[in-house]
Residue, then its C-alpha position, 0 to 999 in steps of 0.5 A: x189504798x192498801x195496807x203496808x206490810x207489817x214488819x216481821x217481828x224477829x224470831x225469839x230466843x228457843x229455849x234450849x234442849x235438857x240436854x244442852x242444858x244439862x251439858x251446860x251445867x255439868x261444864x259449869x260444876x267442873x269449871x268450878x271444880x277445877x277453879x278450886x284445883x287451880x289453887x287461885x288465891x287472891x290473897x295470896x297473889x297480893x302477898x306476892x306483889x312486893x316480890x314481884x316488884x322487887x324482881x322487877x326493880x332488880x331487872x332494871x337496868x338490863x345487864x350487858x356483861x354476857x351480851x355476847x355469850x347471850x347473842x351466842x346462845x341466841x343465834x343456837x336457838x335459832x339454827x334449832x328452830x330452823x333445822x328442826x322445822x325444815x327437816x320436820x317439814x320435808x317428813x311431814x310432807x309423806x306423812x301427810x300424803x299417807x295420811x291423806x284420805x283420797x291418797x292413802x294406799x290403804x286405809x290401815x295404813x292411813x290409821x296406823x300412820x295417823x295414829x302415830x302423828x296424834x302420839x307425837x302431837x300428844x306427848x308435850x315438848x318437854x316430854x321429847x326434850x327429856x327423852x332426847x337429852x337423857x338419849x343423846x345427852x345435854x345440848x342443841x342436838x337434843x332440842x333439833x330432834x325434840x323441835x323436829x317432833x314438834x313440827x311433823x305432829x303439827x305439820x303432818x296433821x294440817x297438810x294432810x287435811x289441805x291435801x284433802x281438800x283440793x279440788x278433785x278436777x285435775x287429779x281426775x283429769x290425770x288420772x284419765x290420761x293414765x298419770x301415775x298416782x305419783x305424778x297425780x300427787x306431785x303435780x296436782x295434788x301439792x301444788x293446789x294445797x300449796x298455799x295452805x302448806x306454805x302458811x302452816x309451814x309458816x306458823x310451824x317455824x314461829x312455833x318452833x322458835x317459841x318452843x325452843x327458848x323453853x327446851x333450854x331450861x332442861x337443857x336442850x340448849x340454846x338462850x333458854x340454859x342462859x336463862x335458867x342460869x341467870x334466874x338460879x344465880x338471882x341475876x334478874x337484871x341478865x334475865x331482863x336482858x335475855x328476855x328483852x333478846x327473845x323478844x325481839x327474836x320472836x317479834x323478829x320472826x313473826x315479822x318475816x313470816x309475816x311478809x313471807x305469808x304476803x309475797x308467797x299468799x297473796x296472788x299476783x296480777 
């Protein structure tokens, strides 16, 4: 009879290069330089406790004496979030195109354009929300044109890179029937990357619906001035009552994109 094969013994653990290692503990220093930095003190947040109980016994219960005011400015942030999303989508949609490296016109114009989605990418919501209220003054508008910002260096970037990567079969059958590069990207090119900018265009919207609630407090408008307000004056209890609002708008909107993302992503037999 002949033997049975022996098992293989799995392939043990290769010790990693100096360099990996070295990389490792260079990340290892800094992130205990930067825990330092951090200011992390644990007696310090236990000193902190009763403070924070004594907010939260504050909070309780929710006031409802401004619920209206408060469903108000609610509703505003919101209709931000929504217009500065819709109108940073329809942007993005030329910009990503450009940027698009088998559609750009040419490739300085593609650096140049993609260069200027990573500056608006990189200067932080807040940035945008002070530059706008110190242009255009206090108010929903500031936050519509700082929420639009954010939404095209989200956007551009993402749908520049699904635009990218459709399949090169029928733009080329396209372009061998002598279709114009316009017609190419409209009728193969966006509709193939169409799934992948829906669901971006998705996550834009929930985004844009966070980030609005944060620009009240510099005064773009919206729940987060009421916000504000009620944290400057000690009302803890109309903070809990917005914060319990919010809530259920974010969780509201996350649901609906949910089932969005469903019906429009998932093919039908």
């Amino acid at each position: 009879m002949s033997e049975k094969p022996r098992a293989r013994l799995p392939g043990r653990w290769e010790s990693p290069s100096w360099l990996s290692s070295l990389l490792f503990a260079i990340f290892v220093i800094f992130f205990a330089w930067s825990l330092s930095a951090a200011g992390i003190s644990v007696p310090q947040l236990l000193r902190g406790l009763p403070n924070m109980a004594t907010i939260a016994k504050d909070m309780m219960p929710p006031a409802t004496d401004r619920a209206l005011p408060m469903m108000s400015a609610l509703l505003v942030t919101f209709q931000m979030a929504l217009v500065g999303t819709v109108i940073g989508i329809i942007l993005s949609l030329p910009l990503a195109v450009l940027m698009a490296r088998n559609y750009t016109p040419h490739p300085a114009v593609r650096t140049a354009i993609r260069g200027a989605v990573s500056f608006i990418r990189t200067v932080p919501d807040l940035a945008w929300a002070l530059f706008f209220v110190a242009s255009v003054g206090l108010g929903p508008f500031a936050g519509t044109l700082t929420l639009i910002m954010d939404t095209v260096g989200f956007c551009a970037r993402f749908f520049a890179e699904a635009i990218e990567e459709v399949d090169e079969g029928p733009p080329e059958a396209l372009t061998a029937m002598g279709a114009s590069r316009t017609a190419i990207i409209v009728c193969a090119a966006l509709p193939m990357s169409l799934p992948s900018l829906i669901n971006s265009s998705l996550f834009s919207c929930e985004k844009a619906v966070r980030s609005s609630v944060v620009l009240g407090l510099v005064g773009a408008g919206g729940i987060g001035a009421e916000l504000a307000i009620a944290m400057e004056m000690f009302r803890f209890d109309q903070a809990a009552t917005i914060i319990l609002m919010i809530f259920l708008l974010v969780l509201g909107v996350e649901k609906l994109s949910s089932y969005a993302r469903s019906t429009l992503l998932t093919p039908r037999r």
